[in-house]
C-alpha positions, -999 to 999 in steps of 0.1 A, spaced: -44 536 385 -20 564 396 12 552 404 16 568 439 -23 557 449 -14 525 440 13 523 467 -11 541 490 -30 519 488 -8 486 497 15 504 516 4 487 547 13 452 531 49 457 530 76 447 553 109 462 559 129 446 526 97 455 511 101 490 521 140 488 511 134 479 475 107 506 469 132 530 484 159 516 459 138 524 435 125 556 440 157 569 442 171 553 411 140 554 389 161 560 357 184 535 358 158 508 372 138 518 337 173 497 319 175 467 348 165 436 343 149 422 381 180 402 384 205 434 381 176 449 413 179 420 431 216 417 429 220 451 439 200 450 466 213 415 480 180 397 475 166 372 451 144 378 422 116 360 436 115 385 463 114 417 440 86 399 422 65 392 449 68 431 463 59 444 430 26 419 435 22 434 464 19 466 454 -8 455 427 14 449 399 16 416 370 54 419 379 85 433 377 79 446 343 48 470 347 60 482 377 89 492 361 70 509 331 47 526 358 78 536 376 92 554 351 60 573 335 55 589 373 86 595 382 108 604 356 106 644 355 104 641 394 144 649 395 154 632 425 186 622 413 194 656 394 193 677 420 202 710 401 171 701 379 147 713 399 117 735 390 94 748 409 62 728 395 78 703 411 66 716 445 31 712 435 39 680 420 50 672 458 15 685 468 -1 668 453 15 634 450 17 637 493 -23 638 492 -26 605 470 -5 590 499 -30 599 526 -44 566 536 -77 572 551 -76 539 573 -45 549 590 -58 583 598 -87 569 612 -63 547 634 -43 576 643 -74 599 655 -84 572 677 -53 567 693 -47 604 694 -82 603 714 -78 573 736 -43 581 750 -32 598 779 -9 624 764 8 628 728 43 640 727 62 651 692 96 646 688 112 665 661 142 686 648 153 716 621 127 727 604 102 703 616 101 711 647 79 744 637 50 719 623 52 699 654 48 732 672 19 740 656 4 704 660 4 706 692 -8 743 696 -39 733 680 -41 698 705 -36 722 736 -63 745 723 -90 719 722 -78 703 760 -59 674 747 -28 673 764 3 676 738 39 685 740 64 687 712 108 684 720 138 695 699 163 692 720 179 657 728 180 657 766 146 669 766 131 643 743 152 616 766 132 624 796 101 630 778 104 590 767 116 574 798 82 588 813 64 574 784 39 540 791 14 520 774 -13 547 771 6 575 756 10 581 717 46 593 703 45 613 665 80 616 652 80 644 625 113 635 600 113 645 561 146 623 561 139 597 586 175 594 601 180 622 624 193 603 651 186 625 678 149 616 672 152 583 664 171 576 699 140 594 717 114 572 692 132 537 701 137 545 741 97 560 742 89 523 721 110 502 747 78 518 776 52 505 759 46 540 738 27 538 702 52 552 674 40 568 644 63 585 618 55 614 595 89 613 568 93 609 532 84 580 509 103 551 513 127 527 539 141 550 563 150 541 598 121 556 615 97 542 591 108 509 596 109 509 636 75 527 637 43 511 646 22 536 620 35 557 591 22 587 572 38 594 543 46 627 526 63 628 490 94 659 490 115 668 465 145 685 475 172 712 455 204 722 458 216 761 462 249 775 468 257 740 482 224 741 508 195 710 502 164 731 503 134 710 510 97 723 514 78 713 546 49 723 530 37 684 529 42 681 562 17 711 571 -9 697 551 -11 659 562 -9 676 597 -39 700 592 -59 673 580 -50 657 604 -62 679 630 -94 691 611 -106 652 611 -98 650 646 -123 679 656 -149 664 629 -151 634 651 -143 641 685 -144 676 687 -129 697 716 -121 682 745 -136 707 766 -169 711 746 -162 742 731 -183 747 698 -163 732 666 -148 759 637 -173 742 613 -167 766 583 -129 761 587 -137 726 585 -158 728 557 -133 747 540 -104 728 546 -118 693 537 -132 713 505 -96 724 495 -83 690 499 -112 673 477 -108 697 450 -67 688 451 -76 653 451 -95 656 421 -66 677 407 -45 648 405 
């Protein structure tokens, strides 16, 4: 099985040192190729019965295939070169964000996106245009949705926050504070958290009640990281498109069926692609 599908699909049975160690060693997948688990576990302040049992987790005999898995997928990925980049690393991204689409959590999410009272996005820098869009298409269809970038803004959108309302936090990095300080005080009312950020431990990841993981290479130019939010458009789109599949419009409006049609086609035929 495909190295990425097969975290996909166990995803859900990590906890946060769990999370940690795959981070670890995502971002060092050429020197965890040469380390022996005792060298992974030292560095990470854990034992070795601990980085054994994750890799079971995940569907593995052990430390050893996982390691060997590890490196076949990710090797020309470039994460640590960062002046190595090429561009079919973008579709590389592309595709590797739709193995990560866990259907069971999507189905989770559309029902709470259905069920609560309102759904507010928080997010910053280039993500906030995604989250603008999201929530274009949720005000279209009657649902009530609002999106924040600014800090004092996504305060007071949290403090009004309960129970019934649903929070998405849209982070490639996962640490943008400003976000995360929104995400906790919105979680401290009674609000369901789910992150959208890259692969891996990350602060909002780990505080979340739900994650959606996308898979982003980034490059450096003239001293700028350049990332693609490409991923973050298409997990969101699919989102959306799934959400008028089952529930439609709120306001009973007649569903784009051929848009539908076409976008769950596109993603099939990239599925197949990888």
């Amino acid at each position: 099985m495909d190295f990425y599908n097969q975290i996909a699909e166990n995803t859900h049975l990590l906890n946060k040192s769990d999370n940690e160690i795959l981070s670890y060693c995502i971002r060092n997948n050429k020197r965890i190729s040469e380390m022996k688990v005792q060298q992974v576990a030292d560095e990470l302040y854990t034992s070795p019965a601990s980085v054994i049992r994750f890799c079971k987790k995940l569907g593995f005999s052990g430390f050893s295939e996982f390691k060997a898995a590890l490196k076949v997928e990710l090797s020309q990925n470039g994460k640590e070169e960062k002046k190595a980049y090429h561009s079919t690393d973008f579709l590389r991204d592309v595709h590797k964000t739709i193995q990560l689409i866990q259907e069971e959590t999507i189905d989770w999410l559309l029902e709470k996106i259905h069920n609560s009272r309102r759904v507010e996005f928080y997010a910053a820098g280039s993500s906030r245009t995604v989250a603008a869009e999201f929530v274009k298409r949720l005000q279209v269809i009657g649902k009530p949705a609002f999106w924040y970038d600014d800090s004092s803004l996504m305060n007071i959108s949290a403090k009004q926050m309960t129970g019934e309302d649903l929070v998405i936090v849209i982070s490639v990095s996962g640490e943008t504070s400003l976000v995360i300080a929104a995400a906790n005080m919105a979680k401290s009312r009674g609000a369901t958290i789910v992150s959208v950020t890259n692969l891996g431990s990350n602060t909002l990841s780990d505080m979340a009640d739900e994650n959606i993981y996308v898979n982003s290479t980034y490059f450096v130019k003239s001293n700028i990281e350049i990332r693609s939010r490409l991923q973050l458009c298409l997990v969101c789109e699919y989102i959306f498109f799934r959400y008028l599949e089952r529930y439609g419009s709120c306001d009973g409006a007649n569903l784009p069926a051929e848009r539908m049609e076409t976008a769950k086609a596109m993603l099939d035929k990239s599925r197949e692609m990888t």
